[in-house]
C-alpha positions in Angstrom: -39.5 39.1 51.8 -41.2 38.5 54.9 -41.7 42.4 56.1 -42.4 43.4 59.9 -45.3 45.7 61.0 -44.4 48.8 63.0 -45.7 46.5 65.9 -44.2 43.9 64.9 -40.6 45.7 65.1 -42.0 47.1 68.4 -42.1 43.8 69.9 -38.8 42.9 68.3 -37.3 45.9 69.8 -39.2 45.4 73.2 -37.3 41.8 73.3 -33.8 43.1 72.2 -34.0 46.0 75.1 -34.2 43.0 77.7 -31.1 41.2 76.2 -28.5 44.4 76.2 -26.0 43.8 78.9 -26.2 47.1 81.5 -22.6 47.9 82.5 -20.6 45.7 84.4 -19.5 46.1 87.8 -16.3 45.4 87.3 -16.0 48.7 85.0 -17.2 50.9 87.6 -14.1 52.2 89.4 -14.3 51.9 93.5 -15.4 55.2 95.6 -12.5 56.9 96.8 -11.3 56.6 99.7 -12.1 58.1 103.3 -9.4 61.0 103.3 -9.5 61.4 99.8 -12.7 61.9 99.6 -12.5 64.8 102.5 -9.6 66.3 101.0 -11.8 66.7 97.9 -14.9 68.0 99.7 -12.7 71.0 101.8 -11.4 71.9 98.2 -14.5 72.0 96.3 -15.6 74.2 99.5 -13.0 76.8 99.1 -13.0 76.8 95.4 -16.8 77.2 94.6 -17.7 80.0 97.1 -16.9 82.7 94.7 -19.3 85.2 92.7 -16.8 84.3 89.7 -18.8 81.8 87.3 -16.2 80.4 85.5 -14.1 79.3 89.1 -17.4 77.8 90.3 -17.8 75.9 87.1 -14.2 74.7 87.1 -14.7 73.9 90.9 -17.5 71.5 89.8 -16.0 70.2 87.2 -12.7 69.0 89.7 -14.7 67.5 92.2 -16.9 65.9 90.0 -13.8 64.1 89.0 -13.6 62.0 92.3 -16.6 59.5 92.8 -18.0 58.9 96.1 -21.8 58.2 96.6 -21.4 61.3 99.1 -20.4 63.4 96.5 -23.1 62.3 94.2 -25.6 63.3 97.1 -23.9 66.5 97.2 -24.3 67.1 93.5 -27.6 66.5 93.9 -28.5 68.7 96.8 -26.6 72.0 95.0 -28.7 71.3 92.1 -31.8 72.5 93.9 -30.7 76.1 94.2 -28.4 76.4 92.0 -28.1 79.2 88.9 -28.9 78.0 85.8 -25.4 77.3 84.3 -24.3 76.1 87.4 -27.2 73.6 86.9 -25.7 72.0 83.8 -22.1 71.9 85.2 -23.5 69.7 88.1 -25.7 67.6 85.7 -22.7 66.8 83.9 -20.9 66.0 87.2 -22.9 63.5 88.3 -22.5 61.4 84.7 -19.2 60.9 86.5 -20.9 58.8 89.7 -21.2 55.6 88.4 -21.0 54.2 91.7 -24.9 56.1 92.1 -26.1 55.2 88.7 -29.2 54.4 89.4 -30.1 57.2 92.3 -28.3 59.9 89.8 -29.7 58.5 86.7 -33.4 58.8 88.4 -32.9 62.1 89.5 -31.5 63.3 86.1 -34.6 62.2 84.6 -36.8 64.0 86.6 -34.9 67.3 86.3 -34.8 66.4 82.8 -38.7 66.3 82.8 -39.2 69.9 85.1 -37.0 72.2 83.0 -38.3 75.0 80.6 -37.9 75.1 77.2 -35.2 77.7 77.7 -33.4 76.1 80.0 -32.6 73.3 77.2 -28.8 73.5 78.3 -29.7 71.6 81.8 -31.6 69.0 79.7 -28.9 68.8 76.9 -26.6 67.9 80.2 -28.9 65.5 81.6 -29.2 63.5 78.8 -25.7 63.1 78.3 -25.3 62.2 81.9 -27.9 59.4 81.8 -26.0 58.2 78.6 -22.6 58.3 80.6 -24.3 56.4 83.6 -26.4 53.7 81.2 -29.3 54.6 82.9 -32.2 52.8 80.4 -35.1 53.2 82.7 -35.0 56.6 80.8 -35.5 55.4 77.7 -39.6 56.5 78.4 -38.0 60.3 78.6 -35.8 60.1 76.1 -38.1 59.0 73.4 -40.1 62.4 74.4 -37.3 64.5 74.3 -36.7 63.6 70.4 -39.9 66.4 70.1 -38.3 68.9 71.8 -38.0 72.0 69.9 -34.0 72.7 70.8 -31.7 70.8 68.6 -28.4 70.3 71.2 -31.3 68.4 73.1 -32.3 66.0 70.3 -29.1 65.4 69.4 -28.5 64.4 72.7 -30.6 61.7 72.6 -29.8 60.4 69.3 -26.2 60.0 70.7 -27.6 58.7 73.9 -29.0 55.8 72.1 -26.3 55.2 69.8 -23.6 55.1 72.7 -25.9 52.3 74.7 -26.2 50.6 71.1 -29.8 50.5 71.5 -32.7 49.7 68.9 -35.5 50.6 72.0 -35.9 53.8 69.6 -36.1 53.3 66.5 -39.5 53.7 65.2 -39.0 57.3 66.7 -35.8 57.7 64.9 -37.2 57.0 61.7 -40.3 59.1 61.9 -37.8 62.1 62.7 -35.7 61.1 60.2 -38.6 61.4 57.7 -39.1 64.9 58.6 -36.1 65.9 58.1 -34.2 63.3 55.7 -30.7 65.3 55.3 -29.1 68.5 57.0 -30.2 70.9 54.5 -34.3 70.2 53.8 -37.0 69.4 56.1 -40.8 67.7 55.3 -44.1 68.4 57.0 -47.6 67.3 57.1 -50.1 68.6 54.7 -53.6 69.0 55.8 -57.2 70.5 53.7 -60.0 72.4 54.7 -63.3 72.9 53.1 -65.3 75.5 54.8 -67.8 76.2 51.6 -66.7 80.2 51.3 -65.3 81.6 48.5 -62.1 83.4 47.8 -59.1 82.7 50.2 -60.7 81.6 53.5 -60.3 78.2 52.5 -56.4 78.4 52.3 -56.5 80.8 55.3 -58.0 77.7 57.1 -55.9 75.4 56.1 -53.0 77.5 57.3 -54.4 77.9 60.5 -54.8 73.9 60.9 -51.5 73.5 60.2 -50.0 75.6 62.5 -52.2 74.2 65.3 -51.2 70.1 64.0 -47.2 71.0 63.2 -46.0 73.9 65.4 -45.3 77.5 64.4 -42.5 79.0 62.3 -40.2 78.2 64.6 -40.3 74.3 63.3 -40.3 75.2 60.3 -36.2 74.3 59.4 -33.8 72.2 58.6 -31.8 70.6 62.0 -28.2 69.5 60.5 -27.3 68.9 64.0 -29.9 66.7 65.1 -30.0 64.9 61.3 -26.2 64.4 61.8 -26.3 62.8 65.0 -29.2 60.8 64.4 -27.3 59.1 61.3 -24.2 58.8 63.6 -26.4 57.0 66.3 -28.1 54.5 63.7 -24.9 53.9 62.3 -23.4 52.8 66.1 -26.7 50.6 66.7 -27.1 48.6 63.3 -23.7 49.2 61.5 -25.2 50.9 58.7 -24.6 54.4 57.7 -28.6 55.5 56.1 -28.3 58.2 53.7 -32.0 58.5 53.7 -35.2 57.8 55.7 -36.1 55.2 52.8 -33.0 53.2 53.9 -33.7 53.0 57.7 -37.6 51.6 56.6 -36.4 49.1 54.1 -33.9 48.1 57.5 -36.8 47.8 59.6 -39.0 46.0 57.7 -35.8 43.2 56.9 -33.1 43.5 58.8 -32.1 40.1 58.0 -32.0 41.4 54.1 -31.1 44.8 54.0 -28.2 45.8 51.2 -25.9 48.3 52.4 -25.7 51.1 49.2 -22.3 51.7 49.9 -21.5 48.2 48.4 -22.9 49.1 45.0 -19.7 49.0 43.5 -19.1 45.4 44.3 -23.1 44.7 42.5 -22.3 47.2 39.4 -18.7 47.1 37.3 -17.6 50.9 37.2 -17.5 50.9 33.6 -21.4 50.6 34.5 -21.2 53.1 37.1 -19.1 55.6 35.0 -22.2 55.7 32.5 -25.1 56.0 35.2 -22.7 58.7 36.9 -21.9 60.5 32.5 -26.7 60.1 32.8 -27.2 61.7 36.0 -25.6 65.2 34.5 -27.5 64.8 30.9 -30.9 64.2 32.6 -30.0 67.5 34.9 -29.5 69.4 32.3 -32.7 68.0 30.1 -34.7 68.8 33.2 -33.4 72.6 33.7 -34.1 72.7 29.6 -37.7 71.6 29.8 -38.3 73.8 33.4 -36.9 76.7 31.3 -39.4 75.8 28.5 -42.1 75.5 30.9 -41.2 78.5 33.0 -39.6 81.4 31.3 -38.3 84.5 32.7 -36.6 84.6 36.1 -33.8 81.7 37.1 -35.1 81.5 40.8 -38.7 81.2 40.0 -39.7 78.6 42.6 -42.7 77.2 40.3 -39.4 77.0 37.6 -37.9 75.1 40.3 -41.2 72.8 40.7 -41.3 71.7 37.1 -37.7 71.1 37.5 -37.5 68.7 39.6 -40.5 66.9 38.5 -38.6 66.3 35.3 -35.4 65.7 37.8 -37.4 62.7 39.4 -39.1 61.1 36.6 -35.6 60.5 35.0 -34.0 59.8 38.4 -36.6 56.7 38.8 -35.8 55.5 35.0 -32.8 55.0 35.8 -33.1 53.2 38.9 -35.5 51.2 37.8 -33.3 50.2 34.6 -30.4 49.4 36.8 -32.7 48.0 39.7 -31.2 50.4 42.3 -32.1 52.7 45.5 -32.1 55.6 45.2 -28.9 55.4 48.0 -27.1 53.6 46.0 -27.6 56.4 43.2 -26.0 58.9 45.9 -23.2 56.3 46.1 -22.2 56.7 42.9 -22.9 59.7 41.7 -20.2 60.9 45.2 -17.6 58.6 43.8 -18.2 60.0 40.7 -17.5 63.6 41.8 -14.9 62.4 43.9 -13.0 60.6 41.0 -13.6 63.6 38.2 -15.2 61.1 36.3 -16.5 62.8 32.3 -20.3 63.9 32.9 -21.2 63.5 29.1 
């Protein structure tokens, strides 16, 4: 196996990103014409001056419908003093101007860049504007955005990326996708301090460190949203669906080699996979056994819980390393295996 360094696959990446075709002219429908084009503007003029939200939003929504560079302009200008919501609506418009990608998709990005974290609905929109109007020269913004704290905005992205096909993120990808590896758990840092006193100023420390290096509570949580799109994106820009960060790295580092585990069954005869699914529920229940041994009293102990699933994993990796499997390709089977009622003993 001949694995790439993170550089490595940043070069490879770098070189791909010059290769994807932008869209084509010829899919970008002409600007309407001269009288439409007025007939549109006197509408959208009668239509939006209203104090009722939802008719100004709608109003945007129906001229945004008709592209014209002028409009696009327009767009643009109410989008300096407009309300907040109203904002969003006219990001979303101009993903409609392909005609004025480039001017719209510049101007999205700055907006993009200026708003507050609370006003993560404006971003959310500009994002999926500059993924309607292939605007790549992004790509510098988007790649930021995968910190931000909201989820409908990371999520953005991720789709973003997967609807251009594009590989220009991937080391990003992965490194959120090791933080949060599935749409119910999430992983952090760890980080030690020493300061020489006794007692629990030490762990008091340590706490504070950690707060400072990985963000406050807030962070700390599962994002199913932005886990779910970012597995939906990977699987538009490589063809494989990764069911864990492990599977994404083993990708990167050989493309050219990687195993898909949802072919397992076509490696392993299911009278093999039927006896790997039956040892999966004996060496649960030998690892709640031992846990309980370990840890009596209460069920939900979380130390319990600890010593459980240290057992868990040591008889996990026996049995992938006896049937030379990932631990993916585990997951495989053990769904078909629920899926099918197959006997767990």
């Amino acid at each position: 196996m001949r694995p790439f360094t993170a550089l490595m696959f940043a070069g490879a990446l770098a070189v791909s990103a010059l290769t994807v075709a932008p869209i084509r002219a010829a899919e970008i429908p002409e600007d309407v014409d001269a009288k439409t084009l007025k007939k549109a503007q006197e509408r959208f003029e009668r239509e939006f001056d209203t104090a009722d939200i939802d008719y100004k939003l709608k109003a945007i929504r129906t001229y945004s419908k008709h592209q014209h560079k002028s409009i696009a302009k327009h767009l643009l200008k109410l989008m300096r003093k407009a309300e907040k919501h109203e904002r969003a609506a006219l990001a979303r418009g101009l993903g409609t101007q392909l005609s004025s990608a480039k001017s719209a998709g510049a101007k999205l990005v700055k907006i993009a860049e200026e708003q507050e974290e609370e006003e993560h609905k404006v971003v959310t929109a500009c994002v999926d504007s500059i993924g309607d109007l292939e605007y790549r020269k992004a790509d510098k913004t988007l790649k930021k955005l995968i910190h931000h704290l909201e989820d409908d905005v990371v999520a953005a992205v991720f789709t973003c990326y997967g609807k251009w096909k594009s590989d220009e993120a991937m080391i990003e990808m992965l490194s959120f996708f090791n933080k949060y590896p599935d749409e119910k758990s999430f992983a952090t840092g760890t980080v030690t301090v020493d300061t020489g006193a006794a007692g629990s100023e030490d762990a008091n420390a340590a706490k504070a460190k950690w707060k400072s290096k990985y963000g406050g509570q807030r962070n700390w949580r599962p994002r199913p949203i932005c886990t779910k799109a970012l597995i939906a994106a990977l699987k538009e820009i490589t063809g494989f669906g990764f069911r864990r960060p492990e599977d994404l790295k083993r990708y990167m580092d050989a493309p050219e080699k990687y195993v898909d585990p949802e072919t397992i069954a076509d490696r392993i005869d299911e009278p093999t996979r039927m006896k790997i699914y039956a040892k999966w529920w004996q060496i649960k229940d030998r690892a709640a056994a031992l846990a309980k041994d370990e840890i009596p009293g209460e069920t939900e102990n979380p130390e319990r819980a600890k010593v459980y699933r240290k057992h868990l994993y040591g008889y996990r990796g026996q049995i992938l390393k006896k049937h030379k499997m990932e631990l993916s390709e585990l997951d495989v089977i053990v769904e078909d295996g629920d899926k099918r009622g197959w006997p767990k003993k």
